[in-house]
C-alpha positions in Angstrom: 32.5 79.4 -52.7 33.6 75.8 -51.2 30.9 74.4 -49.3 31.1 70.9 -47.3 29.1 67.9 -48.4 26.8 66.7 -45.9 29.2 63.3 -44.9 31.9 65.6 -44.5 30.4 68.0 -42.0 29.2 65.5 -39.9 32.5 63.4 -39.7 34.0 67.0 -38.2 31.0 67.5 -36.2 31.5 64.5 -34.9 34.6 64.8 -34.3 34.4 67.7 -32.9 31.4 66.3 -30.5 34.2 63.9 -29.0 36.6 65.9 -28.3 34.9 68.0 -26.1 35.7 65.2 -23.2 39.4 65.8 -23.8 38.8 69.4 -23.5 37.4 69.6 -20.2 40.3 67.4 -18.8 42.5 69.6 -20.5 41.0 72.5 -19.5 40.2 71.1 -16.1 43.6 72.7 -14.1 42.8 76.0 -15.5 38.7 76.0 -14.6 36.3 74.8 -12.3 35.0 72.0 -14.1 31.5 72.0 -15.1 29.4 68.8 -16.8 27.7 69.2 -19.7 24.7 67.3 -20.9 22.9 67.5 -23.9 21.0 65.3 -26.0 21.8 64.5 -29.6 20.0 63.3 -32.0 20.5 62.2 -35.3 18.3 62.3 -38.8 14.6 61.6 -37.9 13.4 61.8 -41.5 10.2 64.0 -39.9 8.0 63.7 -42.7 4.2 64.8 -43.4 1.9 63.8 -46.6 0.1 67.2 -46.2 3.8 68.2 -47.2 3.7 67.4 -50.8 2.2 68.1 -53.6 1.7 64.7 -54.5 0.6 65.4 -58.7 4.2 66.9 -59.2 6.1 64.1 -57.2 3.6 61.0 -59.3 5.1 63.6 -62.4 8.8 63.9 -61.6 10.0 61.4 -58.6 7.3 58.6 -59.0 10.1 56.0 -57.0 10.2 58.6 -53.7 6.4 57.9 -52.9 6.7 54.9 -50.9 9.7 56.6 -49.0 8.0 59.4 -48.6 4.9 57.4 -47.2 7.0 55.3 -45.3 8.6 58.2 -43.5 5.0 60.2 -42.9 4.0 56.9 -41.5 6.8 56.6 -39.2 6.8 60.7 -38.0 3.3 60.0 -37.4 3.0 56.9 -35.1 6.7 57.1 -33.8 8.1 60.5 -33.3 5.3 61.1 -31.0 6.9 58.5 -28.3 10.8 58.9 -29.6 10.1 62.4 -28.4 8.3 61.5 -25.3 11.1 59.1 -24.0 13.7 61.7 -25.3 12.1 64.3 -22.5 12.2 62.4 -20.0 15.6 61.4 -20.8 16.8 64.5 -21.0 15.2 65.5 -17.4 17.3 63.0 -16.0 20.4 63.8 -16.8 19.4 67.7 -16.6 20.2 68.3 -20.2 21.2 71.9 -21.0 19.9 71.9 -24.6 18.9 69.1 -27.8 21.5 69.0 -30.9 20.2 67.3 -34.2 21.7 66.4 -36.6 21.4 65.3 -40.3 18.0 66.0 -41.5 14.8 67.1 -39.6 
């Protein structure tokens, strides 16, 4: 089985995502145009420390502990208003649905 590497789906993702504006004016003779809004986001690193079992990491990936602290510390004092501002955001421009990508 072939599977894509990460940097490779989202280059056609990506390049997917902008063509969609060049679809709709293509497409626009032939339908009633319609907008579309969505919000997209990209890798968050969303991380928790009650997510690890910390003896095994210390054991095998001893360098990934201030990363992976770093990152908790971040989900937990950041995400919080990212998320909030994202909402309202999102309200605004009466966004049909939320499209991550990368990591959660």
């Amino acid at each position: 089985m072939n599977y894509l590497k990460r940097r490779t789906f989202l280059a056609y993702a990506g390049t997917l995502l902008a063509s969609l504006p060049l679809a709709q004016v293509s497409l626009g003779s032939v339908r009633k145009k319609r907008k579309l809004s969505f919000v997209l986001l990209g890798d968050l690193h969303f991380d928790k420390l009650s997510h690890h079992d910390f003896n095994y990491i210390k054991e095998k990936y001893a360098k990934d502990l201030v990363q992976i602290e770093n990152y908790s510390k971040i989900t937990k004092e950041k995400l919080p208003q990212l998320f909030s501002t994202i909402k309202k955001q999102a309200a605004n421009i009466s966004s049909q649905f939320y499209l991550q990508l990368g990591t959660f």
